[in-house]
N, C-alpha and C positions, 0 to 999 in steps of 0.2 A: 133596346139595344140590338142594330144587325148581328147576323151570326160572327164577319169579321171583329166585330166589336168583342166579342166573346171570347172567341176563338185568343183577340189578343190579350186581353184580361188573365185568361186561364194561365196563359203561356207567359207574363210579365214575372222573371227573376227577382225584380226589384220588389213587387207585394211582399206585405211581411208573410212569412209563411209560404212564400209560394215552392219553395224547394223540399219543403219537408211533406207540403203536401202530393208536389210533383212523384217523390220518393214512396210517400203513402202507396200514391195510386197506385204504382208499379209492383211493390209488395204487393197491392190487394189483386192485382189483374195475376199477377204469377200464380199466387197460392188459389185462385180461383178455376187457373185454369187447370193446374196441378192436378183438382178435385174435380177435374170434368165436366164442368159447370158453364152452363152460358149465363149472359148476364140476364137473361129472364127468367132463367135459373134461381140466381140467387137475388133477383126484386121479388119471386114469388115467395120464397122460401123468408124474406124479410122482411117482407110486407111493404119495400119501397121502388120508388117509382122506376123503371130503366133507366129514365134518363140521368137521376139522381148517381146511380150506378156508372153511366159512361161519364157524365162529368168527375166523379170522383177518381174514376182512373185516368181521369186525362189529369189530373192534379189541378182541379179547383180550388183554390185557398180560399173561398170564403161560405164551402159547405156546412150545413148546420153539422154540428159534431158528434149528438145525439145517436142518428139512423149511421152515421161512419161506424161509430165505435158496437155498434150493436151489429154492423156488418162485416165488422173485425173479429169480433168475439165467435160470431157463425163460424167463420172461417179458420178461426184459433189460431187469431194472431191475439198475443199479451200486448194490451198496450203499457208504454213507458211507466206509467203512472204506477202501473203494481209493483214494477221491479226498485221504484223509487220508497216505496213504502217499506223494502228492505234494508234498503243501501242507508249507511251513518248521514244522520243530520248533517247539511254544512253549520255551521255555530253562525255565519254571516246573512243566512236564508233567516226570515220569520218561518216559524214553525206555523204552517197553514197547511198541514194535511194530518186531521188526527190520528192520533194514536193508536184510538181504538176502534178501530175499523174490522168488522168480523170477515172472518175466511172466507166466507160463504155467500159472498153478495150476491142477489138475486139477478137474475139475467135484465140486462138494460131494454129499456119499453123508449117508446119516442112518444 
């Protein structure tokens, strides 16, 4: 794939996913930079690659989500997922996030 070919994948509204990813990255480039952080900054500090890091703030929608969420958690962004584990069941949802999930989950590894 040339880089045009990338560059317009990254950037396609229509991928599913592509605007929350778009949105991701942009949270993630703020609060990084917030933290005075360059982005070989925080691939050392995460153990992933730069490039990984500038695609994900360009808003790649088809980044593994793994090394994302481990480089959210660095940066102490909550992802969705916690705040969902408090919020009232909808009754129309299949209950597929258990119940008993402890406080204290260990830091995510890739």
């Amino acid at each position: 794939m040339s880089n045009n070919d990338q560059s317009s994948a990254i950037s396609q509204p229509d991928q599913p996913g592509a605007d929350d990813a778009r949105r991701f990255g942009l949270m993630v480039r703020a609060r990084r930079k917030a933290q005075g952080l360059r982005q070989e900054d925080l691939a050392s500090a995460t153990g992933v690659g730069r490039r990984y890091i500038v695609d994900m703030e360009n808003g790649k929608p088809t980044l593994r989500i793994g090394p994302a969420l481990m480089i959210a958690r660095f940066l102490g962004i909550v992802p969705m997922v916690e705040h969902a584990l408090r919020a009232p069941q909808d009754s129309n949802l299949p209950d597929i996030i258990p119940e008993d999930l402890p406080d204290d989950l260990p830091p995510l590894e890739d």
